[in-house]
Every structure is written in structure tokens, then in C-alpha cells.
N, C-alpha and C positions, 0 to 999 in steps of 0.2 A: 344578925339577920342574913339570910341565905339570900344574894344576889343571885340576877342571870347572868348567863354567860356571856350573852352581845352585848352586856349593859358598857359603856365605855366611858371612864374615869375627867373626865373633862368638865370645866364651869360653865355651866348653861345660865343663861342670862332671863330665859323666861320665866314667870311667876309660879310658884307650886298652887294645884289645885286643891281647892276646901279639903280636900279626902285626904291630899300629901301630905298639908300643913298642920291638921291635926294626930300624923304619925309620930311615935316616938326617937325621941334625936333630934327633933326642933328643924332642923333642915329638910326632912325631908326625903325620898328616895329621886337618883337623875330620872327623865327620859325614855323611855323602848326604844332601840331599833325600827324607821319602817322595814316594809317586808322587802322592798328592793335591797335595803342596806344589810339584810340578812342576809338574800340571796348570792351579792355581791361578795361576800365574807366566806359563806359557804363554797362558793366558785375557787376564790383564791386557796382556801385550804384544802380544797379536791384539783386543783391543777397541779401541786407540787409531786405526784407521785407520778404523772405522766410525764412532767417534765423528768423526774428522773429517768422512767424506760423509752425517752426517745436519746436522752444520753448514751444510754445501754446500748441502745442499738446502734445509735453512731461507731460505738467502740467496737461493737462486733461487725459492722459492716467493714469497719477499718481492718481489724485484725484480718477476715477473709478475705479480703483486697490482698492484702499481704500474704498471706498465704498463698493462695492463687498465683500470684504475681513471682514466689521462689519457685511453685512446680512451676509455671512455663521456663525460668532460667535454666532448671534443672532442665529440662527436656531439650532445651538448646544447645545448653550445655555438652549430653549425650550425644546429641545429634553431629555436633562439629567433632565432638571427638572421633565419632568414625567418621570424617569425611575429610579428616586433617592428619596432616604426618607429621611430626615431628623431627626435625633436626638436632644433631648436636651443637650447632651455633645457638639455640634456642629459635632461630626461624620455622616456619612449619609452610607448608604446600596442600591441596586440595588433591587430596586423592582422585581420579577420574577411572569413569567404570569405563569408557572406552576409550578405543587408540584413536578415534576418528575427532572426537569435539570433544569439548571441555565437556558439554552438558551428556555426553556419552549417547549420541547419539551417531549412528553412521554414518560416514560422509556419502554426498550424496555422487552416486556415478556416473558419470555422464556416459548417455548414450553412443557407439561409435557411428566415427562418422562414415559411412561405407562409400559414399560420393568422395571420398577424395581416394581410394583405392584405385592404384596406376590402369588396372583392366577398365576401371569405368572414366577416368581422366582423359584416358587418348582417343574417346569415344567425341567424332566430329562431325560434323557436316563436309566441312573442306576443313582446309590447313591452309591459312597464309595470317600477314602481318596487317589486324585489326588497326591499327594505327594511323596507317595511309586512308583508310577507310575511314575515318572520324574525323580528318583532320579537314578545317574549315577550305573549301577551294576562296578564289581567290576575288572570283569574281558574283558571290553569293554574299548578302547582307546577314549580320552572325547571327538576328532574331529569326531570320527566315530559314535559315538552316537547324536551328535548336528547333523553330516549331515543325519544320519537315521531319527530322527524327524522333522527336517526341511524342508527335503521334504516331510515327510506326511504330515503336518500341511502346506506345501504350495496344495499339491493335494486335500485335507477334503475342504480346504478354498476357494478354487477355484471350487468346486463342491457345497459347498453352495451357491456361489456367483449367479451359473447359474443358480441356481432355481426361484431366482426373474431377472432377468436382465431382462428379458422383461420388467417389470417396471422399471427399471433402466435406462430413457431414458437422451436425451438432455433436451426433452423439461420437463422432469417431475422433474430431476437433473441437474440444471445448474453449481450443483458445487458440487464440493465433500466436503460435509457438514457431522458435526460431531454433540456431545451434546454441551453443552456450547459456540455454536454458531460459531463451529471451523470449518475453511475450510482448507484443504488440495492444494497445489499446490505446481503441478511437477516442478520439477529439470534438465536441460539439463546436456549436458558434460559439459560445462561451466559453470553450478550453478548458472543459469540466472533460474527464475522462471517462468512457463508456464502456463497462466491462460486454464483451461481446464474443462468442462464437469466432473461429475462423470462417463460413463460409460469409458471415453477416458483416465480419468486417472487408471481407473482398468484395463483396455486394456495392460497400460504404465509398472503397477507395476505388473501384470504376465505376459507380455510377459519378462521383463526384469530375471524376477525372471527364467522363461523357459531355458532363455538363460543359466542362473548362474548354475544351478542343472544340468545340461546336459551338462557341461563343464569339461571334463573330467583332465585338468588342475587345477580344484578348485575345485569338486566334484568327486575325483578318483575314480572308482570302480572296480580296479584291485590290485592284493594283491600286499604290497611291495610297492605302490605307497605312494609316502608322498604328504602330505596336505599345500598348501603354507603357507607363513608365515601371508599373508592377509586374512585367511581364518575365522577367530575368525570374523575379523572386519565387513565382508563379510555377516555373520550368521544376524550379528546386524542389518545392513541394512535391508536385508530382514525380518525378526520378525516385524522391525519397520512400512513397507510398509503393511504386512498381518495385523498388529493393527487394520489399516488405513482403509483395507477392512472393516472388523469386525463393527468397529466401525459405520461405517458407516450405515450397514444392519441393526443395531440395530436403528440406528437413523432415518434414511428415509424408510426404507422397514420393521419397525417391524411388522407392521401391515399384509402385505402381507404374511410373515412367520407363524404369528398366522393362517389365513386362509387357509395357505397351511398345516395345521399340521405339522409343522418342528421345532418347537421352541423349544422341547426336544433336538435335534441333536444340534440347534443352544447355547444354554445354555452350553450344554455338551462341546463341541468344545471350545467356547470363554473361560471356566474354564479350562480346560485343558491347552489349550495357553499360559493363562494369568500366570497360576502355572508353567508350564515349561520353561518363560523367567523371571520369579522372580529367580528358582531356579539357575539359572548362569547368571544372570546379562545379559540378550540382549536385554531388551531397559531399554533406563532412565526413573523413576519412571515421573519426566516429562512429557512425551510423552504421558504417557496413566494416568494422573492423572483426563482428562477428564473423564473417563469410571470407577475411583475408587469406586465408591457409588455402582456399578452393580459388579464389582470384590470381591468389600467385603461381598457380599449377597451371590454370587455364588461360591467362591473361600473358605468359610469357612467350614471345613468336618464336615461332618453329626455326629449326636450321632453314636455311636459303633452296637445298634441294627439296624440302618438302612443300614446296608452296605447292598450292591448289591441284595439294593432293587428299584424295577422296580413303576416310579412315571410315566412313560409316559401316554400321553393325549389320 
């Protein structure tokens, strides 16, 4: 007898019906398949071919993995080859396409400083020894003497300032640029840094300083009054910010100054400063170590015959 194909070889324990028990063979024929247990059957014997083409394709994802993976070696390969020299030691070195940086890029050159040029150095108001002139007298309390020069040296500085600010634009100063390639950027109350224009950070550090000198809490100027305890530290700040000024003018607006005939005032002024925060310590040699090469031209006193003698242009 010609079986089906799902029929499945197993002793089945239930009764043959009238129609089975009188087939030929005395037993009987098993069972059918339900149609889920066909379906179920037919599933498994149609999955095994997909299972094999996702194997396939794992091998060939593999295989392109790999391949891919030797052309970038190779290409790196080449690429260090020209950009490597080889030694007889067997050591090797990076070839460089310029003489300036490793990454062959040009060094960068700094601007000359034309402000320290002997024709513009001996350019003065008077000549004599800033020293005498800074140094505390005797019978002056030392907070009443820092707040007496510290606000002229903020008023002198701020009145130099305005004589070029017209030049002092956004678009002429996009940053407040020093010598030695220094830029300046402001400080919120938070001490987060504010990228800013140079005239916007001149704006920043006299108005603030406005503030401070006119602060009748931190700049007394009624007798009897005492001076807080943050008042030294205070002084520092501001010197550091007027530097900032200075420094500046001399950097991007020297030129302007020479043509205005002010460079006597300005020479005179930045020695002066520069001698009256060395003589008590209100900025860190640090800070203005940019601007030392013009401090030591200008800050050095004259022979003894040249005293208050008049070198203006």
C-alpha cells in the first residue's frame, strides 16, 4: 500500500475506525497529520535553504570585511612610505615639506616692533628719574597714595585712549591684540571668558574701572573714612586692565600716535605706569613681560645732565 508522506511511524493508542478495521492487514492504516502539523513540517523543510544563504552571506560579508580592510593597510602603507625616510640603522624619520613646522606649515612672523626704534624711544615729554616720583612720601597713608595715582593713571589713560579710538574699530580691531601675538579676553562675573572686539573690551575695562573710582565704599573721599580690606587687591586689578590698554596702543595704533604727534605723552605715560606698579608690586612681572624690551628702553633714568630736559618732537 502506497502511504503519505506526513503519515509518521509511531503507536497510536486510539481505536481504528469501522472503515480502518475492516482494511486489509488486520491493523489498519495510523492517523493523518492536522493541517497545522503539516504546515509546521513544511516550514522546517523550507527554512533550511535560507538558513544556508544567510550563512553565505555571513562568509561574504566576512571575506569583504577583509578585503577592504588589506586595501586601507595597503594605502597606508604607501602613504608612510612617502612621508618616511629610511635609515641605515634601520630607524626612519618623517620627511617634512617645510623648514618652518613639522606639519609644513610656515612659521609664523611676527610683526616688527617699530615702537622700540631709538628715533621713536627718545621721544619724551621731559627726562628725569620716574622713581623719586613714585616713591611713597612719608607722611601719606600708602591706600591714599595708590588711590591718588590710580585714578590719574586711569584718567591720563583713558584720555590717551580717545585720541585714536576712531581708529579703534570692530572692523580695524577684531580683537584686542597685544605684542607677542597676545590677545586679551574679557571676564564675566562668572569668569567665563567673552570673546570681544578691542574697542568693546576698552569700553569693558573703563567703564568698570568708572565704576570702581567712584565708589565711595572703595575709593573714600571723606576724611576718617577707611579703605576696605579688598582695596590693595582691587588697585591690582585695575593696573592690570590699564596694562591691557597701553599695551595695546602701542601695538595696533603706534602708528596713528606718531602721526598725531603724541608719542612724547605716550612714552612719558607708559614709563611712568610701568615704574609706579613695579615700585609696589600691582601686576605680576608675568603680565607685562610682553611689553619688557620697551619698559627697559623707556624705564631706564637718564644720565644726571639730562634731567628735565625737554626731547619733545
Amino acid at each position: 500500500m502506497k502511504r503519505n508522506r506526513f503519515t509518521i511511524h509511531t503507536n497510536v493508542s486510539s481505536k481504528p475506525s469501522p472503515t480502518e478495521a475492516g482494511m486489509p492487514g488486520g491493523g489498519g492504516r495510523l492517523p493523518m497529520l492536522s493541517k497545522g502539523e503539516i504546515l509546521d513540517s513544511s516550514l522546517q523543510s523550507a527554512r533550511r535553504p535560507f538558513v544556508f544563504t544567510l550563512q553565505k552571506r555571513e562568509k561574504v560579508k566576512k571575506r569583504n570585511n577583509s578585503e577592504r580592510f588589506c586595501r586601507s593597510l595597503d594605502i597606508l602603507i604607501k602613504f608612510l612610505s612617502r612621508r618616511m625616510r629610511f635609515k641605515r640603522n634601520g630607524s626612519y624619520t618623517l620627511n617634512r615639506k617645510g623648514k618652518g613646522k613639522p606639519n609644513g606649515k610656515k612659521a609664523v612672523v611676527e610683526e616688527k616692533k617699530h615702537y622700540l626704534e631709538p628715533e621713536y624711544t627718545k621721544v619724551r615729554v621731559v627726562d628725569f628719574d620716574l622713581k623719586e616720583l613714585v616713591m611713597l612720601p612719608s607722611e601719606i597713608d600708602l591706600n591714599e597714595w595708590l588711590a591718588c595715582n590710580t585714578t590719574t593713571f586711569f584718567n591720563l589713560i583713558n584720555l590717551q585712549y580717545s585720541t585714536i579710538s576712531e581708529f579703534c574699530t570692530g572692523e580695524t580691531c577684531p580683537n584686542m591684540t597685544a605684542a607677542c601675538s597676545q590677545i586679551f579676553s574679557w571676564e564675566d562675573e562668572k569668569r567665563k571668558k567673552i570673546k570681544c572686539t578691542a574697542p568693546q573690551y576698552v569700553d569693558f575695562v573703563m567703564s568698570q574701572i568708572q565704576k570702581l573710582v567712584t565708589d565711595e565704599e572703595i575709593f573714600p573721599t571723606k576724611y576718617g573714612k577707611e579703605f576696605p580690606n579688598s582695596f590693595e587687591s582691587l588697585v591690582k586689578k585695575i593696573c592690570k586692565f590699564l596694562f591691557h590698554v597701553l599695551a595695546h596702543i602701542y601695538w595696533a595704533h603706534f602708528k596713528e600716535t606718531v602721526a598725531l604727534d603724541l608719542l612724547g605723552h605716550l612714552n612719558t605715560l607708559y614709563a611712568h605706569f610701568i615704574v609706579f606698579v613695579r615700585e609696589f608690586n600691582l601686576v605680576d612681572p608675568k603680565d607685562t613681560c610682553i611689553m619688557d624690551d620697551l619698559s627697559e628702553v623707556l624705564c631706564t633714568p637718564p644720565p644726571p645732565s639730562a634731567h628735565n630736559h625737554v626731547t619733545e618732537r
